[in-house]
C-alpha positions as CSV (number, residue, x, y, z in Angstrom):
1,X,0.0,0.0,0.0
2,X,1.2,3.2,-1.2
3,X,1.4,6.3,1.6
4,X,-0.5,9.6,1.7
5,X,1.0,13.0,0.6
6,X,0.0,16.0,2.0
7,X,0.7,19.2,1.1
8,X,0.6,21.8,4.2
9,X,0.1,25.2,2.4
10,X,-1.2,28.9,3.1
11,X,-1.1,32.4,1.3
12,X,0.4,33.9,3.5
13,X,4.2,33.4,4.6
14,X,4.9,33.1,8.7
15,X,1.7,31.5,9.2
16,X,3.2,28.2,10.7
17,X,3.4,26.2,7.4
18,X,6.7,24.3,8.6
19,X,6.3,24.4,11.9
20,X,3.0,22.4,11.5
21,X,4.7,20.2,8.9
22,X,7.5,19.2,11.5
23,X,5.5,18.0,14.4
24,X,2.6,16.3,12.3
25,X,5.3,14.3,11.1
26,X,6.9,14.0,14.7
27,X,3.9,12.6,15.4
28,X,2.8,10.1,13.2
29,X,6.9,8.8,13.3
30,X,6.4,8.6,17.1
31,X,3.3,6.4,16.2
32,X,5.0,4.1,14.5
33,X,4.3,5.2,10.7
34,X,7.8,6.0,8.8
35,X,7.5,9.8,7.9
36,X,9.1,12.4,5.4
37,X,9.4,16.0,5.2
38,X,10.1,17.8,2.0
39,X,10.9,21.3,1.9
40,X,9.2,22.7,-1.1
41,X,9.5,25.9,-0.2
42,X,11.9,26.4,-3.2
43,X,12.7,30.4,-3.1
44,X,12.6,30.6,1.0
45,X,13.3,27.0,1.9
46,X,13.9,26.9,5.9
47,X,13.1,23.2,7.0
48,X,16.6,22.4,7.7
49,X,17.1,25.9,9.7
50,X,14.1,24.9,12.4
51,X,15.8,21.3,13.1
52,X,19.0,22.6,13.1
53,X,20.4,19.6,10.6
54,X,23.4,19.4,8.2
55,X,22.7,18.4,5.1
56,X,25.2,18.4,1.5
57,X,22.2,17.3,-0.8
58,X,19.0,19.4,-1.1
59,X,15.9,18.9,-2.9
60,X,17.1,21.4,-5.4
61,X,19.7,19.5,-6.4
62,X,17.5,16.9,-6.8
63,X,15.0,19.4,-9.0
64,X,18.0,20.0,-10.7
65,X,18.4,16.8,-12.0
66,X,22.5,16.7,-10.0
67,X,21.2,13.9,-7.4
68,X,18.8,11.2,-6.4
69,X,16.0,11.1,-3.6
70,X,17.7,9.1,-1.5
71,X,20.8,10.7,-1.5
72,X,18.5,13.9,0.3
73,X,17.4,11.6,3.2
74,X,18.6,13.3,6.2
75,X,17.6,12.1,9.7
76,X,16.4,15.3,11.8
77,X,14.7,15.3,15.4
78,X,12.4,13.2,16.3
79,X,13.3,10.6,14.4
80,X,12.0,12.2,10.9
81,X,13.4,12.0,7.7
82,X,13.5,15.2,6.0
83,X,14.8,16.4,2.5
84,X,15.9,19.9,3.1
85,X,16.0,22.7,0.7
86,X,18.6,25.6,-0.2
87,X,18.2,29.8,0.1
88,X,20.2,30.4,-2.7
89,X,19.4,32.1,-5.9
90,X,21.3,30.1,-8.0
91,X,19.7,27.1,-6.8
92,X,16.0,28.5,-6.9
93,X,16.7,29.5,-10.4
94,X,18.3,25.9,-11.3
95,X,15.5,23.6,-9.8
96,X,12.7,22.1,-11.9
97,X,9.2,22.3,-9.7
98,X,8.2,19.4,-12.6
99,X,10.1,17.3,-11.5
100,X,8.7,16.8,-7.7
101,X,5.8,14.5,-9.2
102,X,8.8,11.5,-9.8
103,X,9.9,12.8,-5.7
104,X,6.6,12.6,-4.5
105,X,5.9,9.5,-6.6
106,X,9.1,7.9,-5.2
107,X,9.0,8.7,-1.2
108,X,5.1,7.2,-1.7
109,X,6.1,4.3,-1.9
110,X,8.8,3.9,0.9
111,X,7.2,6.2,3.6
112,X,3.7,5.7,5.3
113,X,3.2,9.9,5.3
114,X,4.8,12.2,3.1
115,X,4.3,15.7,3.9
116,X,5.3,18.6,1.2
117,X,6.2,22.1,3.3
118,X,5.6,24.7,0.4
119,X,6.2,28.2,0.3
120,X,3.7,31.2,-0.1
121,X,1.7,33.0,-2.6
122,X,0.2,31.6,-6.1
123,X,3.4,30.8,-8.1
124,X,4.2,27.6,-10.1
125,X,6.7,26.2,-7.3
126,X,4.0,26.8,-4.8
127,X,1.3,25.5,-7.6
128,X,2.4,22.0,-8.1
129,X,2.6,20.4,-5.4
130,X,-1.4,21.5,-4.8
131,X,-2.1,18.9,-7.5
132,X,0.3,16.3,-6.8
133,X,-1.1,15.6,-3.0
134,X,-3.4,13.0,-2.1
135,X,-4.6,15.8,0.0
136,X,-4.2,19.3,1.4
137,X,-4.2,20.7,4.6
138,X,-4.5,25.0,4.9
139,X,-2.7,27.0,7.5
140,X,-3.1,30.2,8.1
141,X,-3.3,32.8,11.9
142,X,-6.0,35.1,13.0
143,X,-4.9,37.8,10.7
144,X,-7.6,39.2,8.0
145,X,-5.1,39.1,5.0
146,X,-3.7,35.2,6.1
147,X,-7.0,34.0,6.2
148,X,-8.3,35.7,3.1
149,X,-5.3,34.7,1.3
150,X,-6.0,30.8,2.5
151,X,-9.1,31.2,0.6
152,X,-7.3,32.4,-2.9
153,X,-4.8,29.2,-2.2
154,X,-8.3,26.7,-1.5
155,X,-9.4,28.0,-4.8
156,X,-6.1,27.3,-6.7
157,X,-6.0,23.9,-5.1
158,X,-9.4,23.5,-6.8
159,X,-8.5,24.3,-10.3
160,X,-5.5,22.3,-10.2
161,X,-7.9,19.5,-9.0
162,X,-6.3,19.2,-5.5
163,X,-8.4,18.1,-2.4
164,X,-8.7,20.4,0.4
165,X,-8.7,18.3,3.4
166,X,-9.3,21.7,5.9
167,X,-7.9,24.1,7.4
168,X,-5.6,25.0,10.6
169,X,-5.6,28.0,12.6
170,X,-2.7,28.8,14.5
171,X,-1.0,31.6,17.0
172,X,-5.0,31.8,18.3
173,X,-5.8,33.2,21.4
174,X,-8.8,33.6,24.0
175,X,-9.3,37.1,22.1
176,X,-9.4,35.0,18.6
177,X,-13.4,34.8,17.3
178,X,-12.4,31.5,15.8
179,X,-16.1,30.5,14.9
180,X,-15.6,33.7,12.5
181,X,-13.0,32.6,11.0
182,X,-14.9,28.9,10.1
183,X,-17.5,30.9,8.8
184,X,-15.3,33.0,6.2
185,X,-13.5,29.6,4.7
186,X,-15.0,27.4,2.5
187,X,-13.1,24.1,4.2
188,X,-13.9,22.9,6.9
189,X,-11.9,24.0,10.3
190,X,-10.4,21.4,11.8
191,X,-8.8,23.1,14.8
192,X,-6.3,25.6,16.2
193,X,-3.0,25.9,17.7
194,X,-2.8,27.7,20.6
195,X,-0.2,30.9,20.7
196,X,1.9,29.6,23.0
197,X,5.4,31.7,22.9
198,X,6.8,29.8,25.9
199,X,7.5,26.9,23.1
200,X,8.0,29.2,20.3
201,X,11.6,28.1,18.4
202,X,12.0,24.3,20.2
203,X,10.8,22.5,17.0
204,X,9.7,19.5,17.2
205,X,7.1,21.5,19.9
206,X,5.9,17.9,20.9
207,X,9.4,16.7,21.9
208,X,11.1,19.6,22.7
209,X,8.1,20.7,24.9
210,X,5.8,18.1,25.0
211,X,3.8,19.9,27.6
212,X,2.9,22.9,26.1
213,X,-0.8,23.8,24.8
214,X,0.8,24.1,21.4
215,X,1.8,20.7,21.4
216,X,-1.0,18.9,23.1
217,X,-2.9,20.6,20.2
218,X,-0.8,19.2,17.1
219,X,-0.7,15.7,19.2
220,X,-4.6,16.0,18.9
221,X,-4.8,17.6,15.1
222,X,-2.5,14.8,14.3
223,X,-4.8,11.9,15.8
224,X,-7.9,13.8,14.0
225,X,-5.7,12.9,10.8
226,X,-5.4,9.4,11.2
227,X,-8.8,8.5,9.4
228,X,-8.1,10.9,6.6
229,X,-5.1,9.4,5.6
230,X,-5.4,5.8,6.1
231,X,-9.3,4.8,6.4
232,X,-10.4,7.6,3.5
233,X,-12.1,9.6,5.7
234,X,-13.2,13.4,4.6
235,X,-12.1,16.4,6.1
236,X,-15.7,17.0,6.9
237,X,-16.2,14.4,9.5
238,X,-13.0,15.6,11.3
239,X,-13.5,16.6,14.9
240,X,-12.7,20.2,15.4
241,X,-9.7,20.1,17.6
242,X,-9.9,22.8,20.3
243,X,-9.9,23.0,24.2
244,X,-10.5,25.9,26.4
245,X,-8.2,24.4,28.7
246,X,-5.4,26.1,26.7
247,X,-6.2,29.8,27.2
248,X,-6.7,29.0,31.1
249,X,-3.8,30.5,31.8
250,X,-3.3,32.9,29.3
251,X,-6.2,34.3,31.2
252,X,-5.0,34.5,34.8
253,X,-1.7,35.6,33.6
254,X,-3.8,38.6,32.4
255,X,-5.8,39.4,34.9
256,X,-2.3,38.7,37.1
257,X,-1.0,42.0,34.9
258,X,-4.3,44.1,35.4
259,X,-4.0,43.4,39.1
260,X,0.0,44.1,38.9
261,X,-0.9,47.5,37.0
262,X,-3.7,48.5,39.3
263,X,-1.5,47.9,42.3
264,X,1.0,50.2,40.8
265,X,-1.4,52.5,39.6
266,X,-2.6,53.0,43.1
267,X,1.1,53.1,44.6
268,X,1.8,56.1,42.2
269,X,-1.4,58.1,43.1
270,X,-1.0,57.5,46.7
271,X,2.3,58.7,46.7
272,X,1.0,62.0,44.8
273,X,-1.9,62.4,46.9
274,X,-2.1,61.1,49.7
C-alpha cells in the first residue's frame, strides 16, 4: 500500500506552514508510521534551519536533475526523515518544480506519510505540489489578509484539482473569534493551535516541549488525521480540535498583569496624593 501526501500550504508566509509540517510528522513517526518531510518551499526553503540539521544534498539539487532522492534523506529530530531545501538564488533558479511529481511518486512508496512544506503565494513552485497531493491541509493565523489569502490558495487547489482536506488555525488566542473565521473559509476548520510563545523556536514542539498547549494541540490535530489518511475519511467528519483548557492560563496571567498594573497605579497616586 502506497502512503499519503499531503501538502501543508497557506497564502500567507509566517503563518506556521513548517512548523505544523514538523510535528505532524513527529507525530505520526512517534506512532509508528515512517514519515518524510520535503521542503518545497523552493525560493525561501527553511526546513533544515528549524531542526538545526546538516545536510550536503537538497531537494534542489534533486530538482535539478545533480542527485537522487535518497541521496537527500537526512535524519532530523524526532526521528523524521527530512529532505531539506537551499536559500540560494542560483539554486531557486536551477531547480525544476516538474520534477517533484517522480519525488513525490518515489517517497510514496517507501514512507507511510509524506508531507510537502511549500512556500507562499500563487506561483508555479507553490502551484504543483497542490495537484500532486493526495490531500491538502490550509494553515493560516487570526490575521484578515492570512486568512483571506488561504481562501485564494483553497481556490487554486481546486482548479488544479487538489483536495482540500481543511484548514488550521494557528498563534489563536482567548481574544481570537475563531467561529468567524470557520464561517469565512469554504473548508472545513479542523482546529487551532494555541499561541503559546513559551514553546515558540524548540521544533519539534511535541518533543522539545511536550507539555505545552501548542503541542498537546498538534498531538490532537495529528490523531484527527489518522482517518483521513489511512481509512479515506473526509475532512468534513474531522473533529474540530480545540480546548479551552489552553487559554486557562493565558487568562490568569492577564488578569495577574491588570491586578500588577492596578497595584502600581494606586502606589503612584497615593504617593501624589495622599
Amino acid at each position: 500500500m502506497s502512503g499519503y501526501v499531503c501538502t501543508i500550504a497557506g497564502g500567507k508566509g509566517g503563518v506556521g506552514k513548517t512548523t505544523t509540517a514538523i510535528n505532524i510528522a513527529a507525530v505520526f513517526e512517534d506512532g509508528g508510521y515512517d514519515t518524510v518531510v520535503v521542503d518545497a518551499d523552493l525560493g525561501m526553503a527553511n526546513l533544515g534551519e528549524m531542526l538545526e540539521v546538516e545536510f550536503d544534498i537538497s531537494i534542489h539539487d534533486i530538482l535539478a536533475g545533480s542527485s537522487t532522492v535518497s541521496a537527500a534523506l537526512t535524519d532530523a529530530s524526532g526521528g523524521i526523515t527530512v529532505i531539506p531545501g537551499e536559500q540560494s538564488l542560483e539554486a531557486f533558479a536551477e531547480a525544476d518544480p516538474a520534477k517533484l511529481r517522480k519525488v513525490l511518486k518515489t517517497l510514496r512508496n517507501t514512507y507511510d506519510v509524506v508531507l510537502v512544506d511549500t512556500g507562499a503565494g500563487l506561483s508555479h513552485e507553490t502551484t504543483v505540489p497542490l495537484g500532486l497531493a493526495d490531500g491538502v491541509l490550509l494553515v493560516t493565523t487570526p490575521d484578515d489578509v492570512a486568512v483571506s489569502d488561504t481562501g485564494k490558495t483553497a481556490e487554486l487547489a481546486d482548479r488544479v484539482d487538489g483536495t482540500v482536506i481543511g484548514t488550521l488555525v494557528t498563534r489563536v488566542t482567548r481574544e481570537t473569534d475563531v467561529q468567524a473565521i470557520a464561517d469565512t473559509l469554504d473548508s472545513p476548520l479542523l482546529g487551532v493551535i494555541p499561541a503559546d510563545i513559551n514553546a515558540a523556536g524548540r521544533e519539534p514542539l511535541v518533543i522539545n516541549a511536550p507539555e505545552s498547549n501548542a503541542a498537546d494541540a498538534y498531538r490532537q490535530l495529528t490523531a484527527s488525521l489518522r482517518p483521513v489518511f489511512f481509512e479515506g475519511a473526509s475532512g468534513d467528519s474531522v473533529e474540530r480540535v480545540f480546548d479551552e483548557e489552553w487559554f486557562v492560563e493565558e487568562e490568569e496571567a492577564d488578569e495577574e498583569d491588570a491586578e500588577k498594573e492596578e497595584e502600581e497605579d494606586s502606589g503612584m497616586f497615593g504617593g501624589l496624593f495622599g
